[in-house]
N, C-alpha and C positions, 0 to 999 in steps of 0.2 A: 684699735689696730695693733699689731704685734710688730711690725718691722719698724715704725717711724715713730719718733715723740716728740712734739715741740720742744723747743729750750729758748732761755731766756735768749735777750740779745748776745751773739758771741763776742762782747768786747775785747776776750784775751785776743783777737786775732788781728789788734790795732798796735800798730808799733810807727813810734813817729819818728821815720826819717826818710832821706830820697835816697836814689836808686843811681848810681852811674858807675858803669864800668862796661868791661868793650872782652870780645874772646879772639884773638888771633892765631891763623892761621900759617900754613908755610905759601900756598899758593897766591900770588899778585893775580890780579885782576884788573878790566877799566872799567869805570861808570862815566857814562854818557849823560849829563844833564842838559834838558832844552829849557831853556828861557820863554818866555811870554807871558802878553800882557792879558788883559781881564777879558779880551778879546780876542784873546789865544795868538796874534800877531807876535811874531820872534822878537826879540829884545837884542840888541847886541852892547856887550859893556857891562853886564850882569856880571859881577864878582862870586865866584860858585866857590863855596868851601868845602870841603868831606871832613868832618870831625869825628874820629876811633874813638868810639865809649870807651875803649880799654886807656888807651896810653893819653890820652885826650891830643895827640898829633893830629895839625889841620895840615891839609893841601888846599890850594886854592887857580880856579885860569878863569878869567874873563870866559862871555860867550861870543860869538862871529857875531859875524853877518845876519847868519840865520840861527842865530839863537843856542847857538851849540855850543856846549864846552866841553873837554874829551878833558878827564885825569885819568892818568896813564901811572900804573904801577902800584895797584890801592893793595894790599892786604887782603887777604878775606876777614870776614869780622861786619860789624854791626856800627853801622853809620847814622849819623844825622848829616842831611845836605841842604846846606844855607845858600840863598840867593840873597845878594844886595846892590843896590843900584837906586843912585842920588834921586828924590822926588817919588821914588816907593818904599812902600813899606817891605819887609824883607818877609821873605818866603821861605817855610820849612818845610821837608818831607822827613821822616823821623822814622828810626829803626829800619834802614836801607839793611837787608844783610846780601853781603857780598861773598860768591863765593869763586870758582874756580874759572868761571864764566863772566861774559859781560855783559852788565847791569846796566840801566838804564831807568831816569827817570824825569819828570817834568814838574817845574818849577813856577807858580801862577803868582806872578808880583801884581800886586791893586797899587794905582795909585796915593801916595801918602808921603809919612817921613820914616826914614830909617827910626830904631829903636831896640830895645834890648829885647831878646828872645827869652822867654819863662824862665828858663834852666840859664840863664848869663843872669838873673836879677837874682840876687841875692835875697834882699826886700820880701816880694815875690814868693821867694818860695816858705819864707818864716811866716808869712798871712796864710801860706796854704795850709802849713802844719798847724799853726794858730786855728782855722776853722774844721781841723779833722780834731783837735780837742774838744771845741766847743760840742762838734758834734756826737762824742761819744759822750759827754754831758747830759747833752738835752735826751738821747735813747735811756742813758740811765734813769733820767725823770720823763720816762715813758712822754715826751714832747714829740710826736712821729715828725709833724710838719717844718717843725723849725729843723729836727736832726736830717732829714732830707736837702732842706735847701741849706743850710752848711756845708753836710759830702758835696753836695754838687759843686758850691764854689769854691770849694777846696779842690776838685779834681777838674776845674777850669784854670786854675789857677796854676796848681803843678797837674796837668796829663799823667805824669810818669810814676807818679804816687800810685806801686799795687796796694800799697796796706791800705790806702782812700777808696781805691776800687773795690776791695772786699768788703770796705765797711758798708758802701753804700749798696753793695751786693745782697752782704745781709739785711742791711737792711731792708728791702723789697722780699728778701727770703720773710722773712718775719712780719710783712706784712701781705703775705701771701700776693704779691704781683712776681709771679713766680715767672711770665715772659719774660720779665724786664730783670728778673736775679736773671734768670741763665743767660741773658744777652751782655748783662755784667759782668756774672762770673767766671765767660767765657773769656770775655778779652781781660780778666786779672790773671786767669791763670796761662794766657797766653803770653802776657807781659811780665810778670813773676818770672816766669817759664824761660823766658829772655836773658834778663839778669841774672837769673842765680846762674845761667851758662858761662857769666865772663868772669874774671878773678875779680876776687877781692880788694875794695878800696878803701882804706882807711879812712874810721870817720863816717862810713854809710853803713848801709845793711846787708851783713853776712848772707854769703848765695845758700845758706845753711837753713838761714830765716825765709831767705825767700823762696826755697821749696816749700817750707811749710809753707807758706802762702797760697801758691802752687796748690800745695796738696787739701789745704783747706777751702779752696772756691771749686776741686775736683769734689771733694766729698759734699759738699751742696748742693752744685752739680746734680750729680747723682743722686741725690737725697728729695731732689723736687718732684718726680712723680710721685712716689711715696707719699709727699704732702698730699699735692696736687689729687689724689686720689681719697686724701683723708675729707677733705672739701669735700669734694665730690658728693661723699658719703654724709657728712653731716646739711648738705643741702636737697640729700635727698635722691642727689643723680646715680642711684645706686649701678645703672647699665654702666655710665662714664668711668666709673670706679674700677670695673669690675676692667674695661677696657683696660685702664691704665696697667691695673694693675699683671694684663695678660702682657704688656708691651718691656713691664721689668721681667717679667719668667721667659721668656724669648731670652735676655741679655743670661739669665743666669737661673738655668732649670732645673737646679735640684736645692734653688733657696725654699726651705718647705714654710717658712714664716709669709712667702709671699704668696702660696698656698692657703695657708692659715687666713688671710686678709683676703685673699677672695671668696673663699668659703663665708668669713664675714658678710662681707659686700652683694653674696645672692643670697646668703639666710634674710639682710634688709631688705630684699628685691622680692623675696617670696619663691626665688627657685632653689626649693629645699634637698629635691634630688641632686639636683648640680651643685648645691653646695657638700651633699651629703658624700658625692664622689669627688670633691674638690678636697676634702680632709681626707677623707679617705687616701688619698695619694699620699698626702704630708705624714700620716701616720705609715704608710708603707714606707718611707724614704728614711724617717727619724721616729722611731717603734719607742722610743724613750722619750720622748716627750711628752707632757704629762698635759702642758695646755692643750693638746691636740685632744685626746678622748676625752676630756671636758667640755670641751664646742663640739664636740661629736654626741654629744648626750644632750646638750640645748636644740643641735639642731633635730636630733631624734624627738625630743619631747614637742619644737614647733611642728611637726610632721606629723605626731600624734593628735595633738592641739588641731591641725589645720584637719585631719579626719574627721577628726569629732567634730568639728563645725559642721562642715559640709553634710557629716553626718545627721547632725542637728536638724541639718534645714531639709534634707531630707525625707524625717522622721514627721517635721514640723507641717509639711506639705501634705504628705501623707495622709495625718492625724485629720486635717483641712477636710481630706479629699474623704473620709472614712465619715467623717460628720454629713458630707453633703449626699451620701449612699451611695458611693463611687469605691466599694471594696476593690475592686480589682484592680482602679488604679491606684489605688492606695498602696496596695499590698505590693505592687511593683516599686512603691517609693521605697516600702519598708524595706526591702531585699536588696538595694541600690543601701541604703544606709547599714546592714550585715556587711554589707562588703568593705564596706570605709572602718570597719571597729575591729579592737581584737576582741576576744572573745569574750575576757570581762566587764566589757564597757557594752554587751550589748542587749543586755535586758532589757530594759525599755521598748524597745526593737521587736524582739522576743514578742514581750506580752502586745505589742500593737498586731503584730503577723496573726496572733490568736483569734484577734480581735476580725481583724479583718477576713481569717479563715471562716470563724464561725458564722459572720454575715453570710456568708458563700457556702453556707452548710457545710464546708469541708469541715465534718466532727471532727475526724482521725487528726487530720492535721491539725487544727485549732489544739486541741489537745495535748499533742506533741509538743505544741511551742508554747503553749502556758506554762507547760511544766519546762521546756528549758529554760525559762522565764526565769521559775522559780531556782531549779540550781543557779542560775549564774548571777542571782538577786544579791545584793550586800545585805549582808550578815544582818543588821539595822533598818533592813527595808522589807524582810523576807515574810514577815505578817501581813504586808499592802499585798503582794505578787503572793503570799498563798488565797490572801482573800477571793484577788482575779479571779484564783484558779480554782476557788470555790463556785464561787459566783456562774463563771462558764460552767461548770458540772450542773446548776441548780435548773439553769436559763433550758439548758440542753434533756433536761428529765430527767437525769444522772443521780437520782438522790443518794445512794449508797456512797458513791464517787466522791458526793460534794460533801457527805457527813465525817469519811475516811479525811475530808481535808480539814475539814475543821477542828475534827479532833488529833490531827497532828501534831504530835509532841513540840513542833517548832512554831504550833500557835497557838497551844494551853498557855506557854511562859510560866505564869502564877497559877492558874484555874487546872481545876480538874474537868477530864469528861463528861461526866456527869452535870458541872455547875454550867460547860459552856454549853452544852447540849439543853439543858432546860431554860436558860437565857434565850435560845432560840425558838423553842416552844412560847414562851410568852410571849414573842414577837409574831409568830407566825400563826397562834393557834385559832385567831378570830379571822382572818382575812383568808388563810391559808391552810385549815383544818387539816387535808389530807397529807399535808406534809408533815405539818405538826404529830399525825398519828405515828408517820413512818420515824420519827425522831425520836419519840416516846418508845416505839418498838426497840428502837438501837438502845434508847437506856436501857429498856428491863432486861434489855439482850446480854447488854454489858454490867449490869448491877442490879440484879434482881433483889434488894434490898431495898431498889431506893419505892420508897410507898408511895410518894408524893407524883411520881411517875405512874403508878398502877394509878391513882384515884383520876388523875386529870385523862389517859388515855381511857379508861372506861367511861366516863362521861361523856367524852370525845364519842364514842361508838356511840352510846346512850343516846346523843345528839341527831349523830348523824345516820340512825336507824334506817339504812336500805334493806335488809334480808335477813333472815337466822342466822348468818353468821357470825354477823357482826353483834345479833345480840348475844349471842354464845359467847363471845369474846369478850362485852362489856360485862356479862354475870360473872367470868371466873376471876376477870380483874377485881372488881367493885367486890365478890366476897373475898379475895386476898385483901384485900384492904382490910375489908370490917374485922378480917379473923386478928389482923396485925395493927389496925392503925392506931394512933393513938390521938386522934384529933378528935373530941364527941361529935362536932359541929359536922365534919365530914362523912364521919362514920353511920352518922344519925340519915345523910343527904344521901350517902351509896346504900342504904337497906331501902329509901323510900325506891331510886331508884331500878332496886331490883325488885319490891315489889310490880312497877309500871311495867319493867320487863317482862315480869314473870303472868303479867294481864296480858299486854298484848302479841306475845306465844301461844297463849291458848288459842 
């Protein structure tokens, strides 16, 4: 992915101290506190206190009758508001902010004993800092489970600790429970967000620090689609991915890295055109970016790749259907696979269209597409694809055609015309005489030197005795020989020869 990178656990973002201070305003205000019990029934006698985070100034009035206590003349600012009363335990509601209006809130005392509130135990809050050390400890020795239930009872302990709430934010950040980070890291930076608003109090943590706080559980925040999308992606859920990542380009539509990442996320998916106009965007937005036409050229080469498959099986089907003597629907495979290729990739194609034309007596065409066969053949395969294109001229009665191909300069290599042309006479000359004749013609045609060519084509005639013409043609070869040959054994076998000739003329 281009936008997101994991990183180790963020421990710089652990600073061990608590949080108290208060922001005041010029407007008074009242807050209305109701008393009751677990049973929501009014309490009356309830000691209601408002404590100012800033100045740490308490007020305090009993509740009625009905449960009610009115303080009258509060400051605006950020309140903690205490309930206590003998045989219960005391009751908080915490970060009241008061402003030019009247506040109101309710107060649920449980049965019990009075006792010290977290933030009045001094004790208390040194175990809580004590377990946000251990547990920056146990992340550092990669211990998830124990660094876990540490934060937790470090932020049971002291609430008010944001640097515990970040920690255990990241933490869930970094162990990809990416619900339960934003649902942390939303109330650190709402809490952060809090504090750094009131003046500074000697001895705690600067409102300086606790922006960064602030701004370090925002950028996390932020930062978990991104993950969340990278998951996605290595499990596979390439759609979920590709989602997430349309829901960050909504927030900010000209990040082209988040372009880049979903272009990724449909090249995994297999949607190469949508990826291919997904980069395409991030190259029109940032034209100097260099990773951009790099994944533009992967996904151009999968695109190619994914042709030539299809191509493949195409071709492969085809091939199938041309064995079984189904030319014509073969020949519709093969034309289905031209389409998926560029033009150098499709020789093979090429020489099957031939193939399947010629089934179909389509000479013309058959022949057209051998030979486009043969130009667009690789340089290192062009003797297989001239052979084809032999082969079809021979099949077809083509002999001139098929000899023109064999004796092409692009498949002598080492051999001369001559040696490859009589190569093929001795292959042909006992099974295939009359072809054999027409081969022997083209030598004398093209090297009327060579002897060994006049002795075996007059023979050839000698043999194959239909009419006077043919033995006209075996006597003037057989005496070119004898005037020039220099083999006795042969010489000796073309006079007997033309004696039999010269008998059965008469």
């Amino acid at each position: 992915m281009k936008t997101y990178r994991c990183t180790p656990f963020i421990i710089c973002f652990v600073v061990f101290s608590l949080l108290f201070s208060t922001l005041v305003y010029s407007q008074e205000s009242k807050v209305i506190a109701t008393c009751v019990d677990d049973s929501g029934n009014p309490l009356k006698g309830v000691k209601v206190e408002i404590l100012s985070l800033d100045n740490k100034k308490v007020k305090d009035k009993k509740s009625n009758g009905d449960g009610i206590a009115e303080l009258d003349k509060i400051d605006s600012g950020i309140y903690r508001v205490v309930g206590r009363k003998n045989d219960y335990a005391p009751a908080l509601y915490e970060y009241l902010t008061v402003g030019p209006s009247q506040e109101t809130v309710t107060l649920e005392l449980k049965p019990g004993v009075d006792s010290l509130l977290y933030f009045e135990d001094p004790d208390r809050i040194q175990k809580a800092l004590d377990s946000l050390t251990l547990a920056v400890q146990a992340m550092q020795a990669n211990n998830a489970a124990e660094a876990e239930k540490l934060l937790l009872e470090s932020i049971e302990l002291d609430p008010s600790n944001s640097q515990a709430m970040l920690t255990l934010g990241t933490y869930y950040f970094q162990m990809t429970q990416f619900d339960q980070a934003i649902e942390t890291l939303q109330k650190t930076e709402e809490m952060a967000g809090m504090f750094a608003s009131l003046p500074a109090i000697p001895g705690q943590i600067e409102p300086a620090q606790l922006a960064k706080i602030q701004e370090n559980a925002r950028t996390l925040i932020d930062a978990v689609p991104g993950y969340k999308a990278e998951l996605a992606i290595k499990q596979k859920k390439y759609d979920v991915a590709v989602e997430i990542y349309r829901g960050i380009l909504q927030k900010n539509p000209n990040n082209t890295d988040v372009y880049y990442d979903i272009a990724v996320a449909l090249t995994y998916a297999g949607e190469l055109d949508k990826a291919m106009s997904t980069i395409d965007k991030a190259i029109e937005i940032a034209p100097d970016n260099k990773d951009y036409p790099n994944l533009k050229k992967q996904i151009s080469a999968r695109i190619e790749n994914q042709a030539i498959a299809k191509a493949q099986a195409a071709l492969d089907e085809g091939t199938g259907l041309l064995k079984l003597g189904k030319a014509t629907d073969a020949l519709e495979k093969f034309q289905t696979a031209i389409g998926l290729l560029k033009e150098d990739k499709q020789a093979p194609v090429w020489r099957q269209i031939g193939k399947a034309q010629a089934e179909l007596m389509q000479t013309d065409a058959a022949e057209a597409a051998f030979k486009k066969a043969v130009e667009l053949a690789p340089e290192n395969e062009i003797d297989n694809y001239m052979n084809n294109l032999a082969q079809f001229y021979l099949e077809s009665k083509m002999y001139d055609q098929a000899l023109d191909t064999m004796t092409d300069a692009r498949m002598l290599k080492d051999n001369s015309a001559d040696q490859v042309l009589m190569d093929i006479v001795d292959r042909t000359k006992n099974n295939n005489p009359g072809f054999a004749k027409l081969v022997l013609e083209r030598v004398i045609e093209d090297n009327p030197q060579n002897l060994d060519a006049h002795f075996i084509l007059g023979e050839l005639y000698y043999i194959d005795y239909s009419d006077k013409d043919m033995d006209a043609r075996a006597r003037e070869l057989l005496t070119h020989y004898i005037e020039a040959g220099q083999d006795p054994e042969r010489v000796n076998k073309s006079k007997n020869m033309l004696v039999l000739i010269n008998r059965r003329s008469e």
